[in-house]
N, C-alpha and C positions, 0 to 999 in steps of 0.2 A: 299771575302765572308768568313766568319767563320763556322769553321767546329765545328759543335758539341763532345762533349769530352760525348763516350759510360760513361750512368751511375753506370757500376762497377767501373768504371777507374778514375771517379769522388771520387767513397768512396773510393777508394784505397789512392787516393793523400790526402782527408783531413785525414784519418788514421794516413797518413805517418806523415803529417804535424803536427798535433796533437801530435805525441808521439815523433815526434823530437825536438818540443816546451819543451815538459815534461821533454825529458834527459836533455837539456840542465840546467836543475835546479835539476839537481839530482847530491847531492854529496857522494859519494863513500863511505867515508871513517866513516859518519855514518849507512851506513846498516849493519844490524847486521841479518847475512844469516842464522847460525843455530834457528834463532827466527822465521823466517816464515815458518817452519817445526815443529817445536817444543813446539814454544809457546803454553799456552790453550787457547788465542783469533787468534790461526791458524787452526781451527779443519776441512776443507776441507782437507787441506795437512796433518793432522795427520791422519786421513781416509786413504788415499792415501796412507800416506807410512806404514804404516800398514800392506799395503797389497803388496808388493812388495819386501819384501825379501831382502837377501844382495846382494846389488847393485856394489859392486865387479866388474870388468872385463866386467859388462854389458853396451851393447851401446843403450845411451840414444837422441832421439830427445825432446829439447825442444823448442815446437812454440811458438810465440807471445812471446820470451824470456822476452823482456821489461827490468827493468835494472840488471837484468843476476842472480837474486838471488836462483833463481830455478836451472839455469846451475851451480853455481857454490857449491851447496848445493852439489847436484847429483855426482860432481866431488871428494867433499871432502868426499864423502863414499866409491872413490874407481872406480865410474863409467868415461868409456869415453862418454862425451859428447857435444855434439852438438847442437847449438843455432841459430837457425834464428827468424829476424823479419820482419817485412814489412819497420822499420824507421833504416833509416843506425846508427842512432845517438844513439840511444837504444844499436846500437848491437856495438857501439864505446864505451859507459857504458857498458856494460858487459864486453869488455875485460879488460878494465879498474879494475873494480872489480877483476876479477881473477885473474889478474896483484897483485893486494890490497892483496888477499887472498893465494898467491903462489900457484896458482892449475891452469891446460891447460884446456881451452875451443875453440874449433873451433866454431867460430861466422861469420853468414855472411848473408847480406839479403836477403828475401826471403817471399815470402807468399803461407797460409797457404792451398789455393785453388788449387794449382800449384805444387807440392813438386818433385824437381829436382833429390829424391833420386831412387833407384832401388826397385823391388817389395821384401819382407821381409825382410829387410834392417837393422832394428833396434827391439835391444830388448822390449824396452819403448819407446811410444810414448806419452808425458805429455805438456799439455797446460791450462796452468792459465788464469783464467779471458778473454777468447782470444774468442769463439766459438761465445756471441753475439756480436762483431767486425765485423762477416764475414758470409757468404753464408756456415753457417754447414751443410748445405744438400751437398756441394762438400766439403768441408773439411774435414767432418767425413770419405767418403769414401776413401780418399787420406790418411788421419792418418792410415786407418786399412791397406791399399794394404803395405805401407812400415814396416810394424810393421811384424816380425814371425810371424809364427806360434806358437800359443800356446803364445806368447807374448802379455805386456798390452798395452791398450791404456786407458792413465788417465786424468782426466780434471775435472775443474771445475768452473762455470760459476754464474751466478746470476737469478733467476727465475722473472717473469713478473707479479703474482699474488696478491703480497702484496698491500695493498692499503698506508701504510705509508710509505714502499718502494717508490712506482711511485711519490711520492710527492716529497720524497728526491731528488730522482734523476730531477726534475723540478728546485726545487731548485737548487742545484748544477750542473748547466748547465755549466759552465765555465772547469769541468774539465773531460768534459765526452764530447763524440763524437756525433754530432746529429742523425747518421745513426743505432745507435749500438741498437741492440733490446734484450734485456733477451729473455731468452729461457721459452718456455709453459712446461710443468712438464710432458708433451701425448709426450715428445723428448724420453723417456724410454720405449714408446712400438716402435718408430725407430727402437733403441738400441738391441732390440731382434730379429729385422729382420737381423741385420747387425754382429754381435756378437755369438760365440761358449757360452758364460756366461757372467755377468755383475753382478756386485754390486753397489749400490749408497744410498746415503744418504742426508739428507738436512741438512742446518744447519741456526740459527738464529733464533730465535722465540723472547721470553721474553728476550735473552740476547741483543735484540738489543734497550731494556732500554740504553744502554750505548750512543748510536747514539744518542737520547732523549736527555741525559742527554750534550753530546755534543755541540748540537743546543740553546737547550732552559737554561738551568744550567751556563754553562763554556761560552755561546757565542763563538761558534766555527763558523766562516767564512767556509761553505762548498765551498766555492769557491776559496778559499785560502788556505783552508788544505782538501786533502782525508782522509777519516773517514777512509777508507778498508787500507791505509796506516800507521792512527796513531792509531787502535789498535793494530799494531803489535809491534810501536816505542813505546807506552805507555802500553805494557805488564803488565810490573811488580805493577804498581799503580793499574788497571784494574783487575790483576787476583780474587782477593776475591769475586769480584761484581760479574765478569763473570761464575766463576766456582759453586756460588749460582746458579746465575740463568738459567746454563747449567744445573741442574737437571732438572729444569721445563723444559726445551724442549726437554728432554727425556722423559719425560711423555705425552708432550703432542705429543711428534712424534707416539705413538703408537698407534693415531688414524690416519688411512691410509690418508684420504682423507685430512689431516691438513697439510702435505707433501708440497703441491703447495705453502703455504702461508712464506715458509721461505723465507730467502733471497737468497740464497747459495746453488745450488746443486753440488754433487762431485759424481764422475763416475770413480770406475775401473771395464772395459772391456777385456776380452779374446778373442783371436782371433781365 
């Protein structure tokens, strides 16, 4: 008789599977770490680090590390850091990387639901693209319990309301998980249950003409390249286009309610 496999343990395995598929086509030695902080088509993580200060001597958790550019970013400022993922093969690319980049990361698997560390544990707690992956109603409160006092917890995720968005992501079935849900934009009044203070911001409006311009223009196979991958690697060609038409989603973020329809929210919280 066959025994049913519980459906967390289900999405946990294609998770895993999925992002161990992924490392295994992931080569090292072209990611370019200080670009996904830095660059102007990375403005979640330039939010983020913004706001966090010299990162010096502070210990950092990075969940859903993936292939370790956040850990090894974090390390190159000074910080010690630490990387779990749920796909052992991700957290085999990430050492790999730092290996690439001369700087220590302790990596090791782990999921985000579960977190095997002690209560106020870590200065920074920071996760990429990871929260629609997983069950954020228990992962949030696991990022805040190991995180200090008065420490952040940072993230940044993709929101559910855009309509060109969900299209995209239909399309692009092939490199995205079937279970993974963007987050609703009503996750920031959560965040004030759970939180001492918080700041957030959205990001993509008009700049995501480029995504446009990707699909229909250039004939980009979304199923064969990530977009949220090659505007980081296609920076430099990109910046004029994007940095225009990041003015217009400053203008148009100042209507409150226009917030939901970006792509990209990003969250630094206080604890």
């Amino acid at each position: 008789m066959n025994q049913k496999i519980p459906i967390d343990e289900k999405i946990q395995r294609c998770e895993k599977d999925h992002h161990d598929r992924w490392a295994a086509t992931i080569n090292v030695s072209r990611i370019n770490v200080k670009a996904h902080f830095e660059s102007s088509t990375a403005p979640e993580n330039r939010f983020i680090l913004s706001r966090l200060g010299d990162l010096r001597d502070k210990r950092v958790l990075d969940i859903g590390c993936g292939a370790g550019e956040s850990s090894v970013y974090f390390a190159h400022q000074g910080a010690r850091c630490t990387a779990i993922d749920l796909s052992p093969q991700m957290i085999e690319t990430t050492l790999r990387l730092a290996k690439k980049e001369n700087v220590s990361v302790e990596a090791f698997p782990m999921g985000a639901a579960q977190l095997s560390f002690p209560d106020d544990h870590f200065d920074i707690v920071y996760a990429a693209n990871l929260l629609h992956h997983v069950d954020w109603q228990r992962a949030l409160p696991e990022m805040r319990r190991v995180t200090k006092p008065g420490g952040k917890v940072c993230f940044w995720d993709p929101l559910r309301h855009n309509f060109f968005i969900n299209v995209y992501r239909k399309i692009a079935h092939a490199v995205r998980t079937p279970d993974e849900k963007p987050l609703d934009i009503h996750i920031v009044s959560y965040l004030k249950n759970i939180f001492r203070e918080f700041e957030y911001d959205c990001f993509w409006f008009f700049t995501l003409w480029i995504f446009f311009r990707f699909y229909f223009i250039e004939r980009v196979d979304p199923n064969k390249q990530r977009y949220w991958k090659k505007i980081i690697e296609e920076e430099e060609r990109l910046r004029t286009t994007y940095l225009r038409l990041e003015k217009l989603d400053t203008w148009i973020k100042r209507i409150p309610w226009m917030k939901r329809f970006a792509w990209n929210i990003a969250v630094v919280a206080t604890k």
